[in-house]
C-alpha positions in Angstrom: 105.2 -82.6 -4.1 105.1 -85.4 -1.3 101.2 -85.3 -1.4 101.0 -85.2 -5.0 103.2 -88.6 -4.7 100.8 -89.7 -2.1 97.6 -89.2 -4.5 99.0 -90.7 -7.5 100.0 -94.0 -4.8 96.2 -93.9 -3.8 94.8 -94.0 -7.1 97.6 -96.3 -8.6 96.8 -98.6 -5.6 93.0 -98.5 -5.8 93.1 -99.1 -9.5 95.0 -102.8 -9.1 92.4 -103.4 -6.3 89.6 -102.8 -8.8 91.3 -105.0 -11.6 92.0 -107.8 -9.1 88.7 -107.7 -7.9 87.1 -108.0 -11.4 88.8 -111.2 -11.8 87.4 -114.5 -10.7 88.7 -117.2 -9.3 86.9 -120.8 -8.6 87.2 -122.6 -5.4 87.6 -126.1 -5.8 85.3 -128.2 -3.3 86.3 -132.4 -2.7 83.2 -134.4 -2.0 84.2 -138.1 -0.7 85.1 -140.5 1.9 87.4 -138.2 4.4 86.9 -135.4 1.8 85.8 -131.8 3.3 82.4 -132.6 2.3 80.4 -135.8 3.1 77.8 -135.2 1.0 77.4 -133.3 -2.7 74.1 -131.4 -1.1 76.8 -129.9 1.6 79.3 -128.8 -1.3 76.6 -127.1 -2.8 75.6 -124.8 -0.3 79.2 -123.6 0.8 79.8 -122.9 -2.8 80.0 -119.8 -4.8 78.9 -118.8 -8.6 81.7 -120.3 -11.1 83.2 -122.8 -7.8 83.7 -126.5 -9.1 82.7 -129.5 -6.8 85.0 -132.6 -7.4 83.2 -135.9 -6.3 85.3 -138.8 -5.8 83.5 -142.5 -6.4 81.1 -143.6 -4.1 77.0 -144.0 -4.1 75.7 -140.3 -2.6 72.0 -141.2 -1.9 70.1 -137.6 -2.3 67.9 -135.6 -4.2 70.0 -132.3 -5.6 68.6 -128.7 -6.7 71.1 -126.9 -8.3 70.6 -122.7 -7.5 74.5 -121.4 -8.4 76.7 -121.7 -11.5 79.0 -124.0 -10.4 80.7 -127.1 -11.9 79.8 -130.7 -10.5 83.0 -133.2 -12.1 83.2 -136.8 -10.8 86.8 -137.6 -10.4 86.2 -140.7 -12.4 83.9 -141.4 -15.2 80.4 -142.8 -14.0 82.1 -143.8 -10.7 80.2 -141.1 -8.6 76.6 -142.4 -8.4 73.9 -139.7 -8.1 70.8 -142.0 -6.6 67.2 -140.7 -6.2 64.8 -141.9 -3.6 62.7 -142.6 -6.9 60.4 -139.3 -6.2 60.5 -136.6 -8.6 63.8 -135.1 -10.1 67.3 -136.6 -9.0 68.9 -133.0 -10.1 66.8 -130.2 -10.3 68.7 -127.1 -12.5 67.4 -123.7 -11.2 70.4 -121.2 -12.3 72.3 -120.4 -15.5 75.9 -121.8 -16.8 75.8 -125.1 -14.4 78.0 -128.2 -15.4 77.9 -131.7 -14.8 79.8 -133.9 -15.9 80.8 -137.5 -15.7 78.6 -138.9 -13.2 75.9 -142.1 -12.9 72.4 -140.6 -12.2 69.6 -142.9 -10.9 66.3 -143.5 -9.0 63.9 -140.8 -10.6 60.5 -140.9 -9.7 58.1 -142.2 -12.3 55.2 -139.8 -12.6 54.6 -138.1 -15.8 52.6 -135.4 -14.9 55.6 -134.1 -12.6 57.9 -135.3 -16.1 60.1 -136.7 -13.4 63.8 -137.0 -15.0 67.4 -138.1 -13.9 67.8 -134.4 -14.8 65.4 -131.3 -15.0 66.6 -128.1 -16.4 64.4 -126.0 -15.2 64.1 -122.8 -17.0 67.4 -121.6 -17.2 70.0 -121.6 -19.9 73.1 -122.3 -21.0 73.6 -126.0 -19.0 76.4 -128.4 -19.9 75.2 -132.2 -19.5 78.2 -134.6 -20.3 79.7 -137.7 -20.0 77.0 -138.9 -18.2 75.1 -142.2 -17.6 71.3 -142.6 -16.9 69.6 -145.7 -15.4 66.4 -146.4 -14.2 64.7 -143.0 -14.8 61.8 -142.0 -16.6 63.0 -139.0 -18.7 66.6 -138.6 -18.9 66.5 -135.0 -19.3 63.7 -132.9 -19.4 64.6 -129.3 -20.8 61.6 -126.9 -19.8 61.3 -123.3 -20.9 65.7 -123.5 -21.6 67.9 -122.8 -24.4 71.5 -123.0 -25.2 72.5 -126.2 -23.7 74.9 -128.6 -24.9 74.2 -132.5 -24.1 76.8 -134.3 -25.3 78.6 -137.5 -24.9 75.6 -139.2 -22.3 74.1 -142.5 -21.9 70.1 -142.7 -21.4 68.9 -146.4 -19.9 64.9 -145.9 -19.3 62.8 -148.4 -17.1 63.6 -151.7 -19.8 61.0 -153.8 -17.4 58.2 -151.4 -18.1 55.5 -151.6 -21.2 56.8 -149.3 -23.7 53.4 -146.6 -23.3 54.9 -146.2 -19.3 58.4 -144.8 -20.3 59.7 -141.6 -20.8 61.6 -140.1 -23.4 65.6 -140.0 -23.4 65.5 -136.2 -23.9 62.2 -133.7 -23.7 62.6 -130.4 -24.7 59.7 -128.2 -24.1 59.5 -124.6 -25.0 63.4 -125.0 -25.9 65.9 -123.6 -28.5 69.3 -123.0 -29.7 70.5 -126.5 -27.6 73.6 -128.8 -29.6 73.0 -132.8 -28.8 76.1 -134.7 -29.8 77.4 -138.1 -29.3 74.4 -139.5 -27.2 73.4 -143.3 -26.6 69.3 -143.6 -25.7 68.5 -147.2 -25.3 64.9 -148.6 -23.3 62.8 -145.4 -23.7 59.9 -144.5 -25.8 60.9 -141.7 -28.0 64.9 -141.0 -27.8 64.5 -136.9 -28.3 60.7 -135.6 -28.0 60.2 -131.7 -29.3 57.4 -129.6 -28.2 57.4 -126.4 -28.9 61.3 -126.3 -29.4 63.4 -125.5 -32.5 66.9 -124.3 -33.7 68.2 -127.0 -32.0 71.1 -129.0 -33.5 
């Protein structure tokens, strides 16, 4: 009897272990003055799939690829400044599911045959862009080879001092589908939304 008891209190207990353990939990990372992390480039490579990165205001000067599914948040609207060293992409996205949200994203490079863009999602799906504000990039966003996106609720300044024929496009979708664009202000581009090769999109 006592090592039936025993076997039923092995399986019992290795049951909950495998029912906690399909359950996820995100770690929340601070990014900031006297914050854990000094820089958003550090957060990101401590951080797990599904983790969420909180930056608090300040200008973070660096280029960011993006290779989890996490969450980047700025604690408050447009007060965490992404800034580019004006070469190529300021984010790069290179996994599914990635959010990012509320921040000021700058200093993009400006050549087109690399489509440089405040943001790049590059050939994954599924990316949440909101709440954001673009300045002084060539594209915005550049959507490559991607579908399922939502880009809501963001704010696309282009380069105003250039002729019209040397800006980029607010939002380029290129071999793209199934994406929702909502509540978006494009000013000082030269075409707000450009589709090539991209449908179903609403």
């Amino acid at each position: 009897m006592g090592k039936k008891v025993s076997l039923i209190s092995v399986f019992f207990s290795i049951l909950i272990f495998c029912l906690m353990d399909g359950q996820s939990y995100a770690a929340e990372l601070e990014v900031g003055k006297d914050k854990m992390y000094e820089t958003i480039s550090s957060a990101i490579e401590q951080a797990g799939n599904g983790d969420i990165i909180k930056v608090y205001p300040g200008n973070y000067k660096e280029k960011l690829e993006i290779t989890k599914s996490i969450t980047l948040e700025s604690i408050e609207k447009e007060k965490a400044i992404i800034e580019g060293d004006k070469q190529k992409h300021v984010i790069t996205i290179k996994s599914p599911g990635v959010v990012i949200n509320g921040f000021t994203i700058k200093g993009s490079g400006e050549n087109f045959l690399d489509n440089d863009a405040g943001i790049l999602i590059d050939q994954k799906n599924d990316a949440k862009i909101m709440n954001n504000v673009f300045e002084d990039v060539l594209f915005g966003i550049y959507i490559d080879s991607s579908e399922g996106n939502l880009i809501k609720d963001n704010e696309i300044h282009g380069l105003k001092d250039k002729k019209f024929s040397e800006r980029g496009n607010g939002f380029h979708f290129f071999n793209s589908k199934n994406n929702t664009i909502h509540g978006n202000v494009i000013t000082d581009v030269r075409d707000g939304m450009y589709f090539d090769h991209s449908d179903k999109t609403v």
